[in-house]
C-alpha positions in Angstrom: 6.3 -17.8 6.4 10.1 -18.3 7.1 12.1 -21.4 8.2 14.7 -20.6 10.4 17.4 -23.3 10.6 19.9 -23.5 13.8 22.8 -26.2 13.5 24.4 -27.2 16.9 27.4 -29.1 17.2 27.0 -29.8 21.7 29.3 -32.4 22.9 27.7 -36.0 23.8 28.4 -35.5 28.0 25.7 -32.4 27.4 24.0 -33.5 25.0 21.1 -34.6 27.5 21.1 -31.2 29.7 20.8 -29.5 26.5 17.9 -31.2 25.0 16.4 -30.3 28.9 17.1 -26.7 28.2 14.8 -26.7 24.9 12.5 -28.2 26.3 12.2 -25.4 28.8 12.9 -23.2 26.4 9.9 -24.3 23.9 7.8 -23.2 26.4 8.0 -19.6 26.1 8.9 -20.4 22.5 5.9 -21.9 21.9 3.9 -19.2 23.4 5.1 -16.7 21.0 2.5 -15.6 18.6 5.3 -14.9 15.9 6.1 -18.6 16.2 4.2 -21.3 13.9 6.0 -24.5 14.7 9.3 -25.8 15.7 11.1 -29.2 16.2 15.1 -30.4 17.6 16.5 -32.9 15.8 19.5 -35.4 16.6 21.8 -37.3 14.1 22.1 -40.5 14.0 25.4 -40.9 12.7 26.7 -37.9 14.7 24.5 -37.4 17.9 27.0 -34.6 18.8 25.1 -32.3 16.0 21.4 -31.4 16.6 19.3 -28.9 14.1 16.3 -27.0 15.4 14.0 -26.1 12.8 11.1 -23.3 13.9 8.8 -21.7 11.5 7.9 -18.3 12.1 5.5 -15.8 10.5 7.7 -13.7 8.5 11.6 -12.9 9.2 10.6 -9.5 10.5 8.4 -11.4 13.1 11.3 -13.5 14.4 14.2 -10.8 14.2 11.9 -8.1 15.4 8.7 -9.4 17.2 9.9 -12.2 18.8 13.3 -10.6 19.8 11.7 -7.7 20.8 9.1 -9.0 22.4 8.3 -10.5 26.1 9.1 -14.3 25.5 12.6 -13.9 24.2 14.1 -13.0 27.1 12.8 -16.5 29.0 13.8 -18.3 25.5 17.5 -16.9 25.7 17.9 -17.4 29.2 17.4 -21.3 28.5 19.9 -21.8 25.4 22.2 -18.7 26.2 25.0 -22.0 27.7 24.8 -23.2 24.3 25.4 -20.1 21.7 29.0 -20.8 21.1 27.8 -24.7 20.2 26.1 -22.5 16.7 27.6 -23.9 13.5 25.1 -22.3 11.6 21.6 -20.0 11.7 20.2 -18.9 8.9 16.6 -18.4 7.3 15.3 -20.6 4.2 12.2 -20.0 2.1 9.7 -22.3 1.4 9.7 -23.4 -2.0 6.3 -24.9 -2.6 8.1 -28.6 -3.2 6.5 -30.4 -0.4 4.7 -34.1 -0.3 4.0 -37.1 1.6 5.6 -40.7 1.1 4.1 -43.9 0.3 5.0 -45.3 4.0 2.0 -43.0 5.0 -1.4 -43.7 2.9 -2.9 -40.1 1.7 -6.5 -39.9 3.4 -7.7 -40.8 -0.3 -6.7 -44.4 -0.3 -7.6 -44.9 3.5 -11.1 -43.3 2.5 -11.5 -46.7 -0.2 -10.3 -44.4 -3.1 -12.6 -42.5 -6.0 -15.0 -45.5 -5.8 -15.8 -44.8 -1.8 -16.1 -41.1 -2.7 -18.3 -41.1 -5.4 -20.5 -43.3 -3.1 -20.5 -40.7 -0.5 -21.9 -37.7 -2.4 -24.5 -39.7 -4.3 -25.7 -40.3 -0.4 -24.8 -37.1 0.8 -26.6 -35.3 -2.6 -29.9 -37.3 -2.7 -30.0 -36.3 1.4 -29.5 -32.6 0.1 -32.1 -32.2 -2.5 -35.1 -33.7 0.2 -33.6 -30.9 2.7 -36.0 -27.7 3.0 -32.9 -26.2 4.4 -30.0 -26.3 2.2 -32.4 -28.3 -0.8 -33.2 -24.9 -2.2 -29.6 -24.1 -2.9 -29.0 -27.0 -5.5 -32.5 -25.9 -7.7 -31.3 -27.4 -11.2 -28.1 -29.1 -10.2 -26.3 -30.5 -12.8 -26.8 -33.9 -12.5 -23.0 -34.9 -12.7 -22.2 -32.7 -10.0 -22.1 -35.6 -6.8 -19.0 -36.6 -9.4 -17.3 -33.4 -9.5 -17.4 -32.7 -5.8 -16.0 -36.5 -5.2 -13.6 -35.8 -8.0 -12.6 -32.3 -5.8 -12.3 -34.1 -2.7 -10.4 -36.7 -4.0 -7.7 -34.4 -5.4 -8.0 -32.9 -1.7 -7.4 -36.2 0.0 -4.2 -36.7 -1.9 -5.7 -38.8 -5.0 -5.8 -37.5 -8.8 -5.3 -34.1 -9.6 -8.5 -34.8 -11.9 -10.4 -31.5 -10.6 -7.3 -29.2 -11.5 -7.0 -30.7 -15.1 -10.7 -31.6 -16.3 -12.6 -28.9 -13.9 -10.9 -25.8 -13.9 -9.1 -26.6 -10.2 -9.8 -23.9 -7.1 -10.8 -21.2 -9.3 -13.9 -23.0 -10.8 -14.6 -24.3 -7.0 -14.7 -20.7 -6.0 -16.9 -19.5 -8.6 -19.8 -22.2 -7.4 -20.1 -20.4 -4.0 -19.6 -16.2 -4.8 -23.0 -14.5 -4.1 -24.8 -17.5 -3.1 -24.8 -15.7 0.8 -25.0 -19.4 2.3 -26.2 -18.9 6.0 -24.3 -20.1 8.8 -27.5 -22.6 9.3 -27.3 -23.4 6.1 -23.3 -24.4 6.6 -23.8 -26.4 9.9 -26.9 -28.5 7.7 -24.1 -29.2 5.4 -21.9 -30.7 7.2 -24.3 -33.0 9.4 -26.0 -34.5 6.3 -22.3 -35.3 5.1 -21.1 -36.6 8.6 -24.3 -38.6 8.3 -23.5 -39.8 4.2 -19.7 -40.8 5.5 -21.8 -43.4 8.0 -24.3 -44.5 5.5 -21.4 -45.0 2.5 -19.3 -46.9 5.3 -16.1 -44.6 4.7 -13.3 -45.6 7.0 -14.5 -44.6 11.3 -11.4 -44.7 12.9 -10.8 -41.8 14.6 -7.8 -40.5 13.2 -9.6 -41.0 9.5 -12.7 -39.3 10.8 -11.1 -36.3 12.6 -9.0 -35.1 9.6 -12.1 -35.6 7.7 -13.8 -32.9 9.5 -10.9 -30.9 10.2 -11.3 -30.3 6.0 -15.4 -30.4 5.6 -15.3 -27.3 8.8 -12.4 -25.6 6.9 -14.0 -25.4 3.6 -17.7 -25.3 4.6 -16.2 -22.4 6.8 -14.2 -20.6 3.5 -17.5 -21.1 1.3 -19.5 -19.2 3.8 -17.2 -16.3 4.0 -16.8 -16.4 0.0 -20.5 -16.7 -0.5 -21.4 -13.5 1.5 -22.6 -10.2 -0.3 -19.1 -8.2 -1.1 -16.4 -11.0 -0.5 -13.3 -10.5 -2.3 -11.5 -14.0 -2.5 -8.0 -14.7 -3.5 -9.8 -16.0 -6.9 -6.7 -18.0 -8.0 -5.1 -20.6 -6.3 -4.3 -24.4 -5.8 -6.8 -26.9 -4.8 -5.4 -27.5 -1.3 -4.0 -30.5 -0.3 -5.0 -32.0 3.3 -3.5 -34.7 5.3 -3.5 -36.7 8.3 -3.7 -33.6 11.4 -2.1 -31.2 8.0 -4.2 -28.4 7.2 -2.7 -25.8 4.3 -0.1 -23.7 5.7 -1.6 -20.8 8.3 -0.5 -17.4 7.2 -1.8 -14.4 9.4 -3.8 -11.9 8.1 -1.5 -8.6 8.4 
């Protein structure tokens, strides 16, 4: 991905028809499969200056597929008044140093922390081995294991990086699902007896809590599937991803 960065200096009287004209403008914008994200900003201090931040796929996409293709033309047409407003627009690289502040709590604390966790997968894993289902897939399971996954999904949720330094991080995750060709019944049984373990442990049920908890249990039980099946060849090292409040890891397209 790229990050395009457009500095406008538009003079206060039209400062309100030009924040109209993006918004119009967002909507072909938006529509563009080239385009990832995008957000206007004003300043504070000087509300004549505005910065529009959009994302796109790659800078080919945006130079190329996007310029070239049909919702440029309705984009233009909307901010073409304001070209000559352009201080600067240029395209940055993401350089991996990202994070959340403490004015937000990561989804670990608002979950109740490790101790919460490790409640919910002693549920969630003694629900699992009485399963005919998905039971036969944990024959001989380590009994410390309900630990390690908590320990995982903590480091997911925002909280230690514990898994990373004590387990072997993503790479040892992905070695626990290759060849085990989990069905897609098999997947969907995983995730209802853990919906029904986050009642039972009494994690958090607000629905903002509960939504970007299953945004991550369909992502991964979704990723483990694929990995699991006969002839899957993973990215087999990477980070243990880090998942927020409506934040999934970054979407890159398959090319």
């Amino acid at each position: 991905m790229i990050v395009e960065y457009i500095r406008y200096r538009v003079p206060a009287e039209r400062s309100a028809e030009f924040e109209a004209a993006y918004r119009r403008a967002a909507v072909p914008l938006a529509s563009a499969p080239q385009c990832v994200d995008y957000e206007l900003t004003r300043c504070v201090e000087e509300p004549a200056c505005h910065i529009l931040r959009i994302t796109w796929s790659s800078a080919e996409d945006h130079l190329q597929g996007f310029r070239g293709g049909p919702h440029f033309a309705a984009f233009f047409a909307e901010i073409r008044p304001y070209v000559s407003d352009i201080e600067e627009m240029r395209h940055y690289e993401p350089t991996g140093i990202r994070g959340q502040g403490a004015a937000v709590p990561t989804l670990y604390d608002w979950a109740g922390g490790a101790e919460a966790l490790e409640r919910l997968t002693e549920i969630f894993y003694g629900h699992v081995m009485k399963d005919d289902l998905i039971g036969p897939l944990f024959a001989g399971m380590d009994p410390g294991h309900p630990g390690y996954v908590a320990m995982w999904l903590g480091e997911v949720f925002g909280g230690p990086d514990r898994y990373t330094r004590e387990r072997g991080g993503y790479p040892h995750m992905l070695s626990q699902h290759l060849g085990k060709g989990i069905t897609e019944p098999q997947r969907r049984r995983w995730v209802s007896l853990l919906l029904d373990a986050a009642d039972e442990a009494e994690l958090p049920g607000d629905p903002e809590f509960r939504a970007a908890f299953l945004g991550y249990i369909e992502w991964g039980t979704r990723l483990a599937f694929a990995n699991s099946q006969p002839g899957a060849a993973p990215i087999a090292h990477a980070p243990v991803p880090h998942w927020g409040w409506g934040v999934a890891p970054p979407y890159v397209p398959k090319g």
